[in-house]
C-alpha positions as CSV (number, residue, x, y, z in Angstrom):
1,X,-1.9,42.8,-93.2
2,X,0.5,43.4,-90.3
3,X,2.1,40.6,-88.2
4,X,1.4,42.7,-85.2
5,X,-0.2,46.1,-84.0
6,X,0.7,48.0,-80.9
7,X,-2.3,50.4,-79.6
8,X,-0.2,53.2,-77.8
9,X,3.3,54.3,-78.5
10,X,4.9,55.5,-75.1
11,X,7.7,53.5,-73.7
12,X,6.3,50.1,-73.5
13,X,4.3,49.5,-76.7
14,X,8.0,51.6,-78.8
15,X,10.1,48.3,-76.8
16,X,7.7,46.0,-77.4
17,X,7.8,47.0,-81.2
18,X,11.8,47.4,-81.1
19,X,11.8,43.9,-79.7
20,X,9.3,42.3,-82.4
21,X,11.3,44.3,-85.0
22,X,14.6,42.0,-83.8
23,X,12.8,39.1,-85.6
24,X,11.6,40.5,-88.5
25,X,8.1,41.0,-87.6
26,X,6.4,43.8,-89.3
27,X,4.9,46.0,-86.8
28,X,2.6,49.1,-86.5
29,X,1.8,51.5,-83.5
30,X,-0.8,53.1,-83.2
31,X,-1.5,55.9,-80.5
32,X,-4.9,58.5,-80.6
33,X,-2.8,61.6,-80.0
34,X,-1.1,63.2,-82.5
35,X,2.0,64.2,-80.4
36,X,3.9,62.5,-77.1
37,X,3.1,64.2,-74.0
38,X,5.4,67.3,-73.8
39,X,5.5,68.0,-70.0
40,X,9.1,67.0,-68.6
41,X,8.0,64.4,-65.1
42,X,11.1,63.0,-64.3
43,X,11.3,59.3,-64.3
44,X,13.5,56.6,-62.7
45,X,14.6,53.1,-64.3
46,X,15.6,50.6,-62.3
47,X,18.5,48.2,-61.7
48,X,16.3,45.3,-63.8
49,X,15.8,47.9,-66.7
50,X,18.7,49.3,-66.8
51,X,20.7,45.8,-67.8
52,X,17.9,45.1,-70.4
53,X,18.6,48.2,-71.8
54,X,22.1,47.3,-72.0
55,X,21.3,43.8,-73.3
56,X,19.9,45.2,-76.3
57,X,22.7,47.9,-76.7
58,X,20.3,50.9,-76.1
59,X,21.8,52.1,-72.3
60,X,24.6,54.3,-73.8
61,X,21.9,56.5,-75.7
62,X,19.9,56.7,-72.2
63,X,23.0,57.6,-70.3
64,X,23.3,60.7,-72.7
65,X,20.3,62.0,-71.8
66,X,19.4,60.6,-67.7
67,X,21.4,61.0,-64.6
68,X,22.5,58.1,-62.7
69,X,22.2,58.3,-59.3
70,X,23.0,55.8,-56.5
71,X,21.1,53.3,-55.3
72,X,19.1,53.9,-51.8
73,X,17.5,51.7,-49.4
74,X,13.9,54.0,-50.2
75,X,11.1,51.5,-49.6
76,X,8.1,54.0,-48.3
77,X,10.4,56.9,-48.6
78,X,12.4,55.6,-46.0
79,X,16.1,56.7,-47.2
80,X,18.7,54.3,-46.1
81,X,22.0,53.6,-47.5
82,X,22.2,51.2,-50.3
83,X,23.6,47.4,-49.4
84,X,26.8,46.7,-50.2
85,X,27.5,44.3,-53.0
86,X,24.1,44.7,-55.3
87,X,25.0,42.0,-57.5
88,X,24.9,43.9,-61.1
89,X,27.2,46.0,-63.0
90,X,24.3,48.6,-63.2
91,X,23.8,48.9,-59.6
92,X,22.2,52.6,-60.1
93,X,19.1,55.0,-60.9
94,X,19.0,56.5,-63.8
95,X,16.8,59.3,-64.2
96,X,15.5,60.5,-67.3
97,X,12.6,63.4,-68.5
98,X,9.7,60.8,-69.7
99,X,9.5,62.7,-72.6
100,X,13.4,61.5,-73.7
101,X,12.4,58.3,-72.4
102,X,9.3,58.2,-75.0
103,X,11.3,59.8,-78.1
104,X,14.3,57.9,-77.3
105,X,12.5,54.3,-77.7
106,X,10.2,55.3,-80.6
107,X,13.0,56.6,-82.9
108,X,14.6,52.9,-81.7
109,X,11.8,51.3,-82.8
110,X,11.6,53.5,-86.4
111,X,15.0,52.9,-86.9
112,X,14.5,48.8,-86.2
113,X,11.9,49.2,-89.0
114,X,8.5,49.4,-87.2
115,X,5.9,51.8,-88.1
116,X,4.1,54.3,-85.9
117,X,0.9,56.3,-86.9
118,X,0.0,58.7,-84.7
119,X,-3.5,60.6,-84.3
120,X,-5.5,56.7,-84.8
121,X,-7.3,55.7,-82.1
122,X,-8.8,52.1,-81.8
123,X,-12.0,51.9,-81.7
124,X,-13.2,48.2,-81.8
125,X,-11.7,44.8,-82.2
126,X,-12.6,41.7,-83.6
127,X,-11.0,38.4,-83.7
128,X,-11.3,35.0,-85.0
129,X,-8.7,32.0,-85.7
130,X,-6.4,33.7,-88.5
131,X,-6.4,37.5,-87.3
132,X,-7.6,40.5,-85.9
133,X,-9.2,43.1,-87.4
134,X,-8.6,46.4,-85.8
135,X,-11.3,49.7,-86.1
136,X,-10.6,53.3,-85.8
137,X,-11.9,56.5,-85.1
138,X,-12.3,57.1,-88.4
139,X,-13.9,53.9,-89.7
140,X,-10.4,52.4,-91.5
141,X,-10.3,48.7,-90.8
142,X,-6.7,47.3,-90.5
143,X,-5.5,43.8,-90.3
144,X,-3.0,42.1,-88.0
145,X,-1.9,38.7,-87.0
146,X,-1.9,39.9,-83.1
147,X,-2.5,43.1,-80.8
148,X,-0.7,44.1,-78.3
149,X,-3.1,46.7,-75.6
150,X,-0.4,48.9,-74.4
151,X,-2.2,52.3,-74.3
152,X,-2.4,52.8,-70.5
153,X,-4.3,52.2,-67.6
154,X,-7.5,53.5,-69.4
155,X,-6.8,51.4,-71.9
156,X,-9.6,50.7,-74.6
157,X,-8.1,47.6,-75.8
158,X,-8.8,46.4,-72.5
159,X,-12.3,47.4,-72.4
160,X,-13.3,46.1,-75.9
161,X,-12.1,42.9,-74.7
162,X,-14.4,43.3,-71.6
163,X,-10.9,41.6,-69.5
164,X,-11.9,43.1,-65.5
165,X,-10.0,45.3,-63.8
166,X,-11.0,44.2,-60.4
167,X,-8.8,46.6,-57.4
168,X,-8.6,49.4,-55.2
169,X,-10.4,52.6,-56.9
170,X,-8.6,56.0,-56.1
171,X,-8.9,57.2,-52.7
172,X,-6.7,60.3,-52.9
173,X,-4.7,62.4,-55.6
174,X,-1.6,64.0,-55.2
175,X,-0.4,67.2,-57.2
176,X,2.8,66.9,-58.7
177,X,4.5,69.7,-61.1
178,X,7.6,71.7,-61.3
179,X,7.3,75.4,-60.4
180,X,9.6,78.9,-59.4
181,X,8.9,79.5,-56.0
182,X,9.1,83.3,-54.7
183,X,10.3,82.7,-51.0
184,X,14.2,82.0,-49.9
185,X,16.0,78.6,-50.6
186,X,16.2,78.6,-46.6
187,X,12.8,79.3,-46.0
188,X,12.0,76.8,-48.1
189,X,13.7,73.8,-47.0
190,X,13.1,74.9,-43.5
191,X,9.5,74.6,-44.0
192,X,9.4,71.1,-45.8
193,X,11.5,69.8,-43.3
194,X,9.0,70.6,-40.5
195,X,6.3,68.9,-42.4
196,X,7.8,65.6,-43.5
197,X,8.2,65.0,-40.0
198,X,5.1,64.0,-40.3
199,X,3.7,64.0,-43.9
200,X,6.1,62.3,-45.9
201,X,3.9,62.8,-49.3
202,X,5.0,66.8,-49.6
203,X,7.7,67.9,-50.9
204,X,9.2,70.8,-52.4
205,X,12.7,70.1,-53.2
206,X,14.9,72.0,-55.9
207,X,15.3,70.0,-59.3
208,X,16.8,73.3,-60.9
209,X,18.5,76.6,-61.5
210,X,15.5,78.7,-59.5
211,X,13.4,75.5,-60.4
212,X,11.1,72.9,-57.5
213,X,9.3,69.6,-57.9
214,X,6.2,70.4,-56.0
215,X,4.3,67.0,-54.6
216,X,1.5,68.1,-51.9
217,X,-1.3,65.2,-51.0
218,X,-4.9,66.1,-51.4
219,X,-7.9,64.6,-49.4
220,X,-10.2,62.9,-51.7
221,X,-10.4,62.6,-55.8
222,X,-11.4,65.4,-58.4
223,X,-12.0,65.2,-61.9
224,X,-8.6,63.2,-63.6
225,X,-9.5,64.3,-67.1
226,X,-9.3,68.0,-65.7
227,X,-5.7,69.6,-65.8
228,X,-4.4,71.2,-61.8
229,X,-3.8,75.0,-62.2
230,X,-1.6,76.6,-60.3
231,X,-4.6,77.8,-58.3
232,X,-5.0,74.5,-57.5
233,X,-1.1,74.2,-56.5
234,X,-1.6,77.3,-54.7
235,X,-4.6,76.5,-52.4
236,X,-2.7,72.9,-51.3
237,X,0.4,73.9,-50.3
238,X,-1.6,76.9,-48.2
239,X,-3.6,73.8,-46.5
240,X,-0.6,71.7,-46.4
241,X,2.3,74.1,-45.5
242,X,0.4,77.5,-44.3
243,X,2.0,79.1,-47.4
244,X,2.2,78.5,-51.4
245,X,6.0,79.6,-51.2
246,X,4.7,82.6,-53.8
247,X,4.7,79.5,-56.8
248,X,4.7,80.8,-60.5
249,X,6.2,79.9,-63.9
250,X,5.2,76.0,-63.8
251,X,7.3,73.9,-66.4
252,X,4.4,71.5,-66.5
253,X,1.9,70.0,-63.4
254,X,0.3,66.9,-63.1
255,X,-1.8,64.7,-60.7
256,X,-2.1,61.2,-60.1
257,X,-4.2,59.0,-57.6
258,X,-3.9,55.8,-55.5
259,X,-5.7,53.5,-57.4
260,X,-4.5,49.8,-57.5
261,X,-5.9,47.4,-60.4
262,X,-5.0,44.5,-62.1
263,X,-6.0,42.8,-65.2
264,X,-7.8,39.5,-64.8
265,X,-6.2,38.3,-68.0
266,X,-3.4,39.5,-70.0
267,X,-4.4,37.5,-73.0
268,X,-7.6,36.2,-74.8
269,X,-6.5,34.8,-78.1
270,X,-4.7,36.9,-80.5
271,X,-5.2,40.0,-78.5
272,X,-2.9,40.9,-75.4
273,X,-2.3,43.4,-72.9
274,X,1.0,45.1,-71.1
275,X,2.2,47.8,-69.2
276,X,-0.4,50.3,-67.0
277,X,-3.2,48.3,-69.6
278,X,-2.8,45.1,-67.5
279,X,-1.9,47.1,-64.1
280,X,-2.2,50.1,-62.2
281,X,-1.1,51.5,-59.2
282,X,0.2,54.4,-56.9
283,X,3.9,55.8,-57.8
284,X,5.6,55.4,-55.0
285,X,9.0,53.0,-55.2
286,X,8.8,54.6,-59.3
287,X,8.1,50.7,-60.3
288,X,5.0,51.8,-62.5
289,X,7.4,52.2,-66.1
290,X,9.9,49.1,-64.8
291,X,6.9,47.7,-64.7
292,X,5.3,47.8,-67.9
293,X,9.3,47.5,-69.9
294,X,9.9,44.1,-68.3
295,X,6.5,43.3,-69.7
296,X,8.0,44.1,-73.1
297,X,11.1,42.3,-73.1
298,X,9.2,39.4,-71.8
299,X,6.3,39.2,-74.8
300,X,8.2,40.5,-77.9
301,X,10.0,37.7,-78.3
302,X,6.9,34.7,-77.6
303,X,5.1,37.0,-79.9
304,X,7.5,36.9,-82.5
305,X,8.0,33.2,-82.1
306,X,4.1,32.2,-83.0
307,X,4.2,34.9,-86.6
308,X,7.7,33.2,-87.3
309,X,6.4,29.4,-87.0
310,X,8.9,28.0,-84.6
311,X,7.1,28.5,-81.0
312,X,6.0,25.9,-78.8
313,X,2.3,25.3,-78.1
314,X,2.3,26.5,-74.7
315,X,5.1,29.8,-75.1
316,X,3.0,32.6,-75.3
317,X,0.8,31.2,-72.0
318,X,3.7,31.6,-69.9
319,X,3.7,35.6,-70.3
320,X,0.7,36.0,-68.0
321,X,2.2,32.7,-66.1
322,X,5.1,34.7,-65.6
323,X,4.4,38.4,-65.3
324,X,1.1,38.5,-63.9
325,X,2.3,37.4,-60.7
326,X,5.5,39.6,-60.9
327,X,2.6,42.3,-60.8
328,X,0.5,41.1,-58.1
329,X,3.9,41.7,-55.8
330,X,4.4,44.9,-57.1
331,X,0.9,45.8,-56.3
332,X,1.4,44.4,-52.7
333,X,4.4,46.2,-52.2
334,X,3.0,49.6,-53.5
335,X,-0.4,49.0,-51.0
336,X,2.0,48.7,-48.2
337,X,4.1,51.8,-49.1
338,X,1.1,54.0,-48.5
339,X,0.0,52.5,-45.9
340,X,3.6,53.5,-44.5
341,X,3.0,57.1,-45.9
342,X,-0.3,57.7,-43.3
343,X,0.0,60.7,-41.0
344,X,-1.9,58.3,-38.7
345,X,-0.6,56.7,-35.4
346,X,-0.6,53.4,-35.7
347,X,1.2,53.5,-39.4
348,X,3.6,55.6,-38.0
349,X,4.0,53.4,-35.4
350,X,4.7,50.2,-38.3
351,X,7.0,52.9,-40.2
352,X,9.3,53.2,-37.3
353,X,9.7,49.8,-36.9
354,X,10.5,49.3,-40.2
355,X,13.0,52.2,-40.0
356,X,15.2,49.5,-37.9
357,X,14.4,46.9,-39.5
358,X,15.8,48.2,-42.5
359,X,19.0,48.9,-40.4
360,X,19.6,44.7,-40.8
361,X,21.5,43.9,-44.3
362,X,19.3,41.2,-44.9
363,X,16.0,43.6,-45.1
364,X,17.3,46.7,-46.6
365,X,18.8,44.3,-49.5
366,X,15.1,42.1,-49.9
367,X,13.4,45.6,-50.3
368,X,16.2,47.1,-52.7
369,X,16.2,43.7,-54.4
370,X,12.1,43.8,-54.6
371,X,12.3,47.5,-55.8
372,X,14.8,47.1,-58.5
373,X,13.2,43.9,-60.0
374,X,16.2,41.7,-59.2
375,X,14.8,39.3,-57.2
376,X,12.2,38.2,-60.0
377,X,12.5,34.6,-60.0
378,X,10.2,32.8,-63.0
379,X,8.6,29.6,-61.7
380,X,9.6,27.5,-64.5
381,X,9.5,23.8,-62.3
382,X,11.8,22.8,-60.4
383,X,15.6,23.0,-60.6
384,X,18.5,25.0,-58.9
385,X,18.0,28.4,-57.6
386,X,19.4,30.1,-60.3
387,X,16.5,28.6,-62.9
388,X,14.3,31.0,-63.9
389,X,16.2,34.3,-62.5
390,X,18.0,36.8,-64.7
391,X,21.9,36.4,-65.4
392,X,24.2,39.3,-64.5
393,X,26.2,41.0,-67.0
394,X,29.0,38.9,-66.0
395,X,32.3,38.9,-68.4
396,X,33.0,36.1,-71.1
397,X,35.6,35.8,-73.8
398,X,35.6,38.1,-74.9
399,X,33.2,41.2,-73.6
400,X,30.5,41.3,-71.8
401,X,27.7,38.6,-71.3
402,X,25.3,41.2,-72.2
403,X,26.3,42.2,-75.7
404,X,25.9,38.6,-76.5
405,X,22.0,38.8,-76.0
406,X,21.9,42.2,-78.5
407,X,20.0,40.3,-81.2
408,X,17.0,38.9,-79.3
409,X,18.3,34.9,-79.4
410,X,18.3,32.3,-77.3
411,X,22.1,31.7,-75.6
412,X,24.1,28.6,-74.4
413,X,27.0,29.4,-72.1
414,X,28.9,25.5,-72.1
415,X,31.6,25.2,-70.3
416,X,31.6,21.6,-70.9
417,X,32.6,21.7,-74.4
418,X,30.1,18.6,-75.6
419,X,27.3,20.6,-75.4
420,X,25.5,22.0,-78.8
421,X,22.0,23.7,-79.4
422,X,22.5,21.4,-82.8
423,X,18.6,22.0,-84.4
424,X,18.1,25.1,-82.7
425,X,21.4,27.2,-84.2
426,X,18.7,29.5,-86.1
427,X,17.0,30.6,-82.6
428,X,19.7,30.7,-79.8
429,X,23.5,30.8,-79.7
430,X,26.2,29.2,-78.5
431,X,29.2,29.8,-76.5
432,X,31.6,27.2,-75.6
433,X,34.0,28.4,-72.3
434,X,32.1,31.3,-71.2
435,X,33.5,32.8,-68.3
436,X,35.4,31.2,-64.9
437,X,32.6,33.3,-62.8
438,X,30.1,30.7,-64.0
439,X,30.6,28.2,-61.7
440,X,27.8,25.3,-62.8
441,X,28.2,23.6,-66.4
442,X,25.8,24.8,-68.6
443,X,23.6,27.6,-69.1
444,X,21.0,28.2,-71.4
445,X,19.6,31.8,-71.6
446,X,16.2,33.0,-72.9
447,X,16.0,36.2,-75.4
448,X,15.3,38.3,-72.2
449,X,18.0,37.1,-69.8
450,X,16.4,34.6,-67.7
451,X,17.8,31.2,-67.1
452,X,15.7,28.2,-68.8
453,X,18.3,25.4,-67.6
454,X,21.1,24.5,-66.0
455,X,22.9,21.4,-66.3
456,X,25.2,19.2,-68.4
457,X,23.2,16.6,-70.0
458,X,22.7,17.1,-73.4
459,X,19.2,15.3,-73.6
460,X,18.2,17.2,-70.9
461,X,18.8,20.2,-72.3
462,X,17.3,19.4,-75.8
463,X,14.4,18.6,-74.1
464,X,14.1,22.0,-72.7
465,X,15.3,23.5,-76.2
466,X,11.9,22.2,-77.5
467,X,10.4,23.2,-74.4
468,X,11.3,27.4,-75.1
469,X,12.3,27.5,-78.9
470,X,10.4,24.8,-80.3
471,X,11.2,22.1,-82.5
472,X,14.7,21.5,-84.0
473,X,15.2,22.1,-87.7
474,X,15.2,18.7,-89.5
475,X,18.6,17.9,-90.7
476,X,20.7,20.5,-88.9
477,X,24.0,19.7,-88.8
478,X,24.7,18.9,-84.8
479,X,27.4,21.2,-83.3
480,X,28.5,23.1,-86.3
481,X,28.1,27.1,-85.6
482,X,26.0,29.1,-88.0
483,X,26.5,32.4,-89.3
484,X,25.0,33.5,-85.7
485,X,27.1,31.5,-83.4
486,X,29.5,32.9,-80.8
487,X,32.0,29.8,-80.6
């Protein structure tokens, strides 16, 4: 009997169980193939991920292995400088080979104590008021409190529980690979540049030593479970470009299309989904893995509060409440991207005006802001403007706001000095005189960063203690820190 299983170990369902594994819940991932994809696509994490990833003291190990890069106005490939003053400490891009990214998070999640089986794929589901029973592939039955779909946007989890899927289908696939190309560096760019005059989908762009990432549009959809070739490379780029640049030696090649779905639930009982399971949709922006992380770092730890006992009735409803619209606007943003992208005239036309739009602070920072994730606001009622956003990683006494949030607790930043989370000291922190930059009284912080109240009335903010972390322990002893307290 597990507390919880993951179906699919790439970078969402290896947070998610890292997350779950903060509180002690025994976890296991599954995923049907027996080893992580090997090819090296390049991915990009965001502003918003970046500073979770730093919340729970995991950034340094991605540093090792990414590159940061700076921040760029890029909304529809449009490049504009980045606005000044992006108000976070990790106010970059960090790209990383998925590959690292994958490894990277499931030896976090081994080492947190979760356990991953690889080679299982689920094949049925059944649930009733104490459990789920998971099937697969080859007939073993396994037990679990709650699963988590995270197995991509195929996702059988998904299908079993017959949750629609209701969007865009695929319209158009794009090739995308990394390649040696046997023509000069000059002729080259030369070329490219010509065509993205017009077609801002290609590109052939160095990545390496002797080494290009190769992305050329095709008209209409082929078979997805079919590999490209390099024939395939080969005869786009000569449709495309006039030449294939004399491609060989491919590190790897891929292809993806433009369809846009999203899930009409992301829960039905014990069963949930996250990631590319609850939403799909065209690359462009690179939101699609952002996506699917802040997904993580918002379920582990409502997940983890129903198998510990102490979550309110109504906690784990707000993860659809919350992220499913956070989705939608990432789907809406994407659509209009590739709109933007169309070689056609009146697109064009929009794209140019946009081009100086974006010239005005005010709109290059809403799209960076949309982009990065920064501007997620929660609706959690009403309140100040800061209820319901994230907190920067803003300095307290001592450190860094950030490191304070490393164990997956609750935090209350009082710079009152009468405040206390009194019952609550097992589930969330407290930190008396936080920092001068924190100019309202009190703060109180949810295990992923987001503001659940501001304010200095202590009955006020009990209430909304019960209202995120459940009842209070009986008999706590108001005010005095515990073994986990930062006072």
């Amino acid at each position: 009997m597990f507390d919880v299983i993951i179906a699919g170990c790439g970078p969402v369902g290896a947070i998610l169980a890292a997350e779950l594994r903060l509180h002690d819940v025994r976890v296991l991932v599954l995923d049907k193939e027996t080893e992580p994809a090997s090819f090296a696509r390049i991915v990009g994490l965001h502003i918003r991920s970046i500073e979770l990833l730093a919340m729970r003291g995991l950034l340094a190990r991605v540093l090792e292995r990414g590159r940061r890069r700076p921040v760029r106005g890029f909304f529809a490939a449009i490049d504009k400088p980045a606005p000044a003053g992006l108000d976070s400490a990790y106010a970059y891009l960090l790209g990383i080979p998925q590959p690292v990214v994958v490894r990277l998070f499931e030896e976090h999640a081994v080492a947190r104590g979760a356990q991953v089986r690889r080679g299982c794929a689920v094949t049925g589901l059944a649930q009733d008021d104490d459990g789920v029973t998971v099937e697969l592939a080859d007939g073993q039955r396994l037990r679990t409190r709650y699963l988590v779909g995270c197995d991509g946007g195929r996702s059988t989890v998904r299908k079993l529980l017959g949750v629609g899927f209701p969007g865009e289908p695929a319209r158009s696939e794009t090739l995308f690979g990394e390649m040696a190309v046997g023509v000069p560096p000059e002729e080259v760019a030369a070329r490219v540049a010509e065509i993205r005059e017009t077609d801002k989908r290609f590109l052939v762009a160095p990545v390496d030593v002797g080494i290009y990432r190769v992305i050329v549009p095709v008209p209409g959809v082929s078979d997805r479970a079919r590999p490209p070739t390099l024939e395939d490379f080969r005869r786009q780029l000569r449709i495309a470009a006039g030449t294939d640049f004399g491609v060989h030696s491919p590190r790897w090649m891929s292809r993806f299309g433009d369809a846009t779905r999203l899930a009409e639930r992301y829960r039905v009982g014990r069963v949930l989904l996250a990631g590319d399971a609850a939403h799909i949709h065209p690359p462009i922006g690179g939101q699609g893995l952002n996506l699917g992380l802040q997904d993580a770092f918002n379920l582990g730890w409502k997940v983890a509060a129903q198998v510990r006992g102490w979550a309110p009735d109504t906690l784990l409803d707000t993860y659809q409440a919350e992220r499913r619209p956070v989705a939608e606007d990432v789907l809406d943003n994407t659509r209009a991207q590739m709109e933007l992208l169309s070689t056609e005239a009146g697109p064009r036309a929009v794209r140019r005006l946009l081009t100086e739009l974006m010239d005005i602070d005010e709109v290059n920072r809403r799209l960076v802001e949309k982009i990065t994730a920064i501007d997620v606001r929660y609706d959690l009622g009403e309140g100040p403007d800061l209820l319901g956003r994230r907190l920067p990683d803003v300095d307290v006494r001592p450190g860094r706001l950030y490191d304070r949030l490393r164990h997956g607790r609750g935090l209350l930043l009082d710079r009152t000095g009468r405040l206390t989370v009194g019952g609550w000291s097992d589930r969330v922190d407290h930190l008396g005189d936080p920092t001068a930059a924190l100019d309202v009284p009190g703060v109180l912080l949810r295990p992923d960063g987001h503001v659940a109240w501001v304010g200095d009335d202590q009955r006020d903010l009990d209430a909304h203690l019960s209202r995120w972390f459940g009842e209070p322990r009986a008999h706590a002893p108001s005010g005095i820190p515990t073994e986990h307290s930062s006072t």
